[in-house]
N, C-alpha and C positions, 0 to 999 in steps of 0.2 A: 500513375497507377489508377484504373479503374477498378469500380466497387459496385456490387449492388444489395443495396439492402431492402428487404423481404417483412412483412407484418402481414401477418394471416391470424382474421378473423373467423373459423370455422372453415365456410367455400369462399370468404371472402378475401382477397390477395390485393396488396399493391406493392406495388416495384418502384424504385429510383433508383438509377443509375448515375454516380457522380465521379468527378474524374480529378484528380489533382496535378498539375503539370509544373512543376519549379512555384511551387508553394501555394499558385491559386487553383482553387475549387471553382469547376461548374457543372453544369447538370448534363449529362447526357439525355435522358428521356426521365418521363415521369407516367409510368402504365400501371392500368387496375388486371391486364391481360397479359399471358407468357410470353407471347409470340415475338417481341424481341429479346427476352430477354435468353430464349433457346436461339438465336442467332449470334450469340456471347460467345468465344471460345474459351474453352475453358474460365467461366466466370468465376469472381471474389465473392461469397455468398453473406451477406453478417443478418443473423436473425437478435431478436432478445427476447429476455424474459421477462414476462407479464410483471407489472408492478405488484400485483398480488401475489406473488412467487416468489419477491423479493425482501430479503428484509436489510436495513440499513439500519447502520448502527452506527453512534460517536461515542468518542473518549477523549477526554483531556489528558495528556500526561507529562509531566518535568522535563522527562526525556528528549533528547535531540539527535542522537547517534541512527544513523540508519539500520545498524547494527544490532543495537542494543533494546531499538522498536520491534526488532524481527524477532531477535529471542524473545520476546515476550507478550508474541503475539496469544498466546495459548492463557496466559493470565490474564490477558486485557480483554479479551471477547467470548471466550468459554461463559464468563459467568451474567453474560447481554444476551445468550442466544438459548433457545429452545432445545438445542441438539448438538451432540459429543463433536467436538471438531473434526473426526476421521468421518462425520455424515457429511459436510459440506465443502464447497467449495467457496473460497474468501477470496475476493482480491481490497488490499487493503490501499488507500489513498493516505497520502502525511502532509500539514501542511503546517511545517517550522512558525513557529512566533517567539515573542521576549519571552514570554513564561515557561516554553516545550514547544510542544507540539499535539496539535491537535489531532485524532486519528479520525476517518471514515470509512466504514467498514462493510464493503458490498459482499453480501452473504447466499447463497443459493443453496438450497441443499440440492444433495445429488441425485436424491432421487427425481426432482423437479425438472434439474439439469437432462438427466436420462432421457425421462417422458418430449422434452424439448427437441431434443436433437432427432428421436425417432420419430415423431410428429414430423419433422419438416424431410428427413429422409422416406418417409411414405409419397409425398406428394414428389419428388425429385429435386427435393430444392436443397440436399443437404449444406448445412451454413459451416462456413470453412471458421467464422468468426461469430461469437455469441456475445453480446455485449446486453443494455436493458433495456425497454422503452422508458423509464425514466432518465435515465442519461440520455438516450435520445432524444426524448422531447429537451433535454435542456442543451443541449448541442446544436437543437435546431431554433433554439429561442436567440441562442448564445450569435447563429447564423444569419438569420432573419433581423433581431434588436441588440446590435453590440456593443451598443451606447449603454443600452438599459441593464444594469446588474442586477436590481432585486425587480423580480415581479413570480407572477402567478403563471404557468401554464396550464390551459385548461383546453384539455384535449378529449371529443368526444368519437369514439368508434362504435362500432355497428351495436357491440355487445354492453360496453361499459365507460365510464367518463374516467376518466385520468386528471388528477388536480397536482402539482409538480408547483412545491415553494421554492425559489431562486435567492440569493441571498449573495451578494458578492460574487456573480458569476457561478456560482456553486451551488448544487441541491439540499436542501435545508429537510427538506421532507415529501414523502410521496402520499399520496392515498387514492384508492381506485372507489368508484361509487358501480354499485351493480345497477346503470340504468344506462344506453345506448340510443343511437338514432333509428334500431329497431323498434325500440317501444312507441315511436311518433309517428309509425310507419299508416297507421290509422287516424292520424288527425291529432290536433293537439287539445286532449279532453284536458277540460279544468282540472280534476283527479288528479290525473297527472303532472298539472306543470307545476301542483301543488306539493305534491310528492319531491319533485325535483329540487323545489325549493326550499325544503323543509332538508332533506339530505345536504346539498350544498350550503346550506344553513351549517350544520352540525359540522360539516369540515373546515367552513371559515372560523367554527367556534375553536375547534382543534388546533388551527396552526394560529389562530390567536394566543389561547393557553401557552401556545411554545414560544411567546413570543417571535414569532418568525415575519410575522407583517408589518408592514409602515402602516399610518393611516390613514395614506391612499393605496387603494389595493390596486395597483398596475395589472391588470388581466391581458391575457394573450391569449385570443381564440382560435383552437386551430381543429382540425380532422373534418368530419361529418358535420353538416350542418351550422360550420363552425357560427355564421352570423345569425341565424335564431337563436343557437342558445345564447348569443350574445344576449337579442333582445330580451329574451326570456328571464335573464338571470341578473341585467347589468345595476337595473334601478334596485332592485330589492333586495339586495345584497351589497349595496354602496361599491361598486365598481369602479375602476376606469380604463377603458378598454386601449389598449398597447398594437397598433397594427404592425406588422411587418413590412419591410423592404422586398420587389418583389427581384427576381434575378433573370437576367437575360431577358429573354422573349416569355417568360414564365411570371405573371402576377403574383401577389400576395395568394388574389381568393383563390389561383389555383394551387396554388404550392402547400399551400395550410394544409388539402386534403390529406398531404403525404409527409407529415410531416415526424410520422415514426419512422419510416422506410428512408427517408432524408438524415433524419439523426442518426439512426445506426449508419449510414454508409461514413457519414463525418467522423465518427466515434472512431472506426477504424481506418481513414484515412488521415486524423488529427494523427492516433496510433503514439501522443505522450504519457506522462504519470498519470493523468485522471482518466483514463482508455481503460472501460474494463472490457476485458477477454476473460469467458468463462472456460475456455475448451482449452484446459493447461492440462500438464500431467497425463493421468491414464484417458482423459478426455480429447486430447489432441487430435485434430483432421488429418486426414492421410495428407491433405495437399498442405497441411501447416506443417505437416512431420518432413514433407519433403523439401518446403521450400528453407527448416531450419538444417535441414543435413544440406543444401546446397551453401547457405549462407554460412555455417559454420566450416566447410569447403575451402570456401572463398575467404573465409576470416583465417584458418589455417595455415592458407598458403602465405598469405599476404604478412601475418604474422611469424614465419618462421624467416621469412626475407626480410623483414625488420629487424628480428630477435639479432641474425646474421650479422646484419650492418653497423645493428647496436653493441653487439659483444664485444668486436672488434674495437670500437669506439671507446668502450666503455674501458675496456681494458687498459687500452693503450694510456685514458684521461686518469681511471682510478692510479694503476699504478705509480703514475708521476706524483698523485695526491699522497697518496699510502706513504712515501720514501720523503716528502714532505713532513710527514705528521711524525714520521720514525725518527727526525731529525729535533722536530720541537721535543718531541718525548728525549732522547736522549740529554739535551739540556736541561731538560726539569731535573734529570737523574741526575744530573751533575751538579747540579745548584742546590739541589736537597738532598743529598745521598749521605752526607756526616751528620746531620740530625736524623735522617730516619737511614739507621742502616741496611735495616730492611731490602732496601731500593737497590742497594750492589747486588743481589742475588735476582735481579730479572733481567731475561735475556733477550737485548733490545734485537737480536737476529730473529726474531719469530715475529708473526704477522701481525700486523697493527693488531686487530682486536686483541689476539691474544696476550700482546704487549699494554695494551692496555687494562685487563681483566686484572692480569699481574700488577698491576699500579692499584688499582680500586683495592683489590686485596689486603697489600701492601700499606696502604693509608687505614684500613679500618682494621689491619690486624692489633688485636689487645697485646700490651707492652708483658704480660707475665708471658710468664715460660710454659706454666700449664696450662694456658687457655690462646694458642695461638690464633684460631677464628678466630672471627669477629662471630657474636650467637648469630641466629636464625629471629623470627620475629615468634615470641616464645607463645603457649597456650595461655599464658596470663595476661598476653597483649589482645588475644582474640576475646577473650571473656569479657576482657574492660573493653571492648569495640562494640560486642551486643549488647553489655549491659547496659552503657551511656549511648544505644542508638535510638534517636526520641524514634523510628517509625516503628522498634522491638517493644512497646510499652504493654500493647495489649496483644503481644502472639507470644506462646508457649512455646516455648524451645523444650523439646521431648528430648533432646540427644545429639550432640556434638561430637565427630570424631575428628581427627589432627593428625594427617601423614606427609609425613615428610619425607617426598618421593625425591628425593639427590638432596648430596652434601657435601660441600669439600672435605679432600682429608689428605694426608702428608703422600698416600698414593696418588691420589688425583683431585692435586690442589686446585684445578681449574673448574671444576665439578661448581654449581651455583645454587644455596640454597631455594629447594622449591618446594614451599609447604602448601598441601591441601587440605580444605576444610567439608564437610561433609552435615549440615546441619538438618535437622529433621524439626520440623516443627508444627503446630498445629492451633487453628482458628478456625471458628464460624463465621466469621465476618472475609466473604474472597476478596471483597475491596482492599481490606487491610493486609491483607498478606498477596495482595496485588503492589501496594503502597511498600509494603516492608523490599518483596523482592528487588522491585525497580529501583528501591534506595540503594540495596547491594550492586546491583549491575552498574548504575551509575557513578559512583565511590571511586573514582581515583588517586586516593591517597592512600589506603589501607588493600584494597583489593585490585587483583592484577586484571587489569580490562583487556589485556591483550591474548589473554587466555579463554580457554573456553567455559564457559558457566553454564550449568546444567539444572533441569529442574523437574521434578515428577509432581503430581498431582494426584490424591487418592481420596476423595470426598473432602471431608475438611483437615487430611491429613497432607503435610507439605516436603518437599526436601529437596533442597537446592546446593550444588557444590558449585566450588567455586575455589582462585587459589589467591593466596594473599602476596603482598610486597615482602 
């Protein structure tokens, strides 16, 4: 697969073209000019979005279900971000540990998104693939130093400086400085480098605050002018400058120049869980819309020839199983059928589950005459569940309703109780009724996880259904 990725500063463009063949990566070209890159046929375009465009956000949460992360994507970052979740576009990274899971939450709003894409459609460059230049830059850290896990990327372009904290292979934090290798274009006044240093002061103070640094600060110089500002920045700010590996016929000091046009083309040719792609949904590229109607195509086909070969298979293996289990079931019947008499009245000629449902019944049916079920899990069970939930301590329950959508009954004894609950409730605090929700979703003892769980949001007004065991 060939890729090129695209970074435009104003009139100012560079191009890398990188190519990955049975898992290795290398550079095809690396140009500030179009002219090869209009001899591409039909080229892979990935642009990104300015770090100041971007905002990123983390969360910690218990949680571990992939599932269970997703439903509640809307509680966990709604109340991190500036703007209603229908304004942006998320793509969200998860990274499993002992306690949960940690979330990172790459955020663009749309309209940002918009101005992006028709920006690079004016000049003919439309990007099939939008990903950021802070992922980039850390893709291309990640490319260049792959030894090094934590250090600083400090990336300067025409218009503004990019500083990119790494932390375990991972982006820990972004910040954009509004000063470029434009402003040096007249010499390097005192004023200035004093400016520079007083700024880059104030963002090593930043990701200090966040504890995000060791205390050697590992720097990686890369874009415009990368080794001046080295000079410029390295003693006075306690540095230690991190060189790169260089590739091919292509050095460090030239590769550094490109080294956002380098990231995004990696980003989309890595294309794993940490790959952000903004252009999902109603933003998809004609050529990403085509190449999924082809691969879904191709996944169609191939899966209906499986599905074929499996049926058959499956059939042939369940049924041997099925007439197996119908056999051990009938000994049970046989061996407990004068203590529960119950057990003479199922008819072990019907299909295992149903043979089985019959038994589960059968065992939990109550011994009196007027209460053949066994109950349901009653509304005094669910009251003693909020009451005694330590994460219900400080959220108001407004309103509880309890439906009991099926039930068995002497027509249709195979019928399974299935009760739903409907709770409305309300806080000030979104954390905490961020905290309460995720207790309910997670809860496999009382609440059915297999079911769908639902949940509105109305200021600090809440209401989450949900169906119990």
């Amino acid at each position: 697969m060939e890729v090129i990725g695209i970074h435009k500063e104003e009139s100012n463009i560079r191009l890398a073209c990188m190519k990955q063949v049975r898992g290795e990566i290398s550079i095809e070209f690396l140009e500030k000019q179009r002219d090869l890159f209009f001899t591409k046929k039909d080229p892979f375009i990935v642009t990104g979005i300015e770090g100041q465009d971007l905002l990123l956000r983390k969360l910690a949460t218990p949680l571990k279900k992939e599932r269970a992360l997703t439903k509640t994507l809307p509680f966990q970052l709604e109340a991190l971000i500036p703007y209603q979740l229908s304004e942006v576009v998320v793509k969200p990274i998860y990274f499993p540990n002992d306690e949960g899971t940690e979330a990172v939450f790459f955020t663009v709003s749309k309209k940002h998104l918009i101005a992006h894409i028709e920006n690079y459609d004016e000049e003919g460059l439309s990007p099939d693939w939008v990903s950021t230049t802070p992922m980039a830059l850390s893709r291309f850290a990640n490319y260049v130093c792959p030894e090094t896990l934590n250090l600083i990327v400090f990336h300067t372009g025409k218009d503004k400086i990019q500083i990119v904290s790494i932390q375990k292979g991972l982006i820990a934090s972004h910040l954009t400085l509004h000063l470029g290798a434009r402003d040096f274009e007249g010499g390097k006044d005192q004023k200035l480098i004093e400016k520079l240093k007083r700024e880059v002061d104030r963002a090593f103070c930043f990701l200090d605050h966040k504890n995000q640094l060791d205390e050697e600060r590992k720097i990686l110089f890369c874009g415009e002018m990368a080794l001046d500002m080295e000079g410029l920045v390295s003693d006075a700010m306690n540095m230690t400058p991190v060189y790169g590996d260089g590739r091919g016929e292509h050095s460090y000091s030239e590769i550094c120049r490109f080294a956002i046009p380098m990231g995004l083309a990696l980003d989309a040719l890595k294309n794993d869980e940490r790959s952000i792609q903004f252009r999902q949904g109603d933003y998809i590229s004609q050529k990403g819309l085509s190449f999924l109607k082809k691969k879904l195509l191709i996944g169609a086909v191939s899966a209906c020839a499986i599905f074929i070969c499996g049926a058959v298979t499956s059939h042939i293996y369940f049924t041997h199983k099925e007439k197996g289990m119908i056999r051990h079931i009938k000994g049970l019947i046989g061996a407990y059928q004068t203590a529960l008499p119950s057990l003479q009245m199922i008819d072990t000629g019907s299909k295992v589950q149903e043979v089985v449902d019959d038994v589960n019944r059968s065992l939990y049916a109550s011994k009196g005459k007027e209460n053949y079920f066994a109950p349901p899990p009653l509304v005094s069970d669910l009251l003693a569940f909020l009451s005694d939930h330590p994460n219900g301590k400080d959220i108001e329950i407004t309103k509880v309703d309890y439906e009991l959508i099926s039930h068995p009954s002497f027509d249709h004894p195979r019928e399974a109780f299935l009760p739903k609950v409907k709770l409305h409730f309300h806080t000030e605090d979104a954390k905490k009724a961020r905290m309460f929700h995720d207790a309910i979703v997670d809860d496999e003892s009382f609440v059915d996880g297999s079911r769908e769980i639902d949940w509105k949001r109305n200021n600090e007004q809440y209401e989450i259904t949900f169906y119990i065991r």
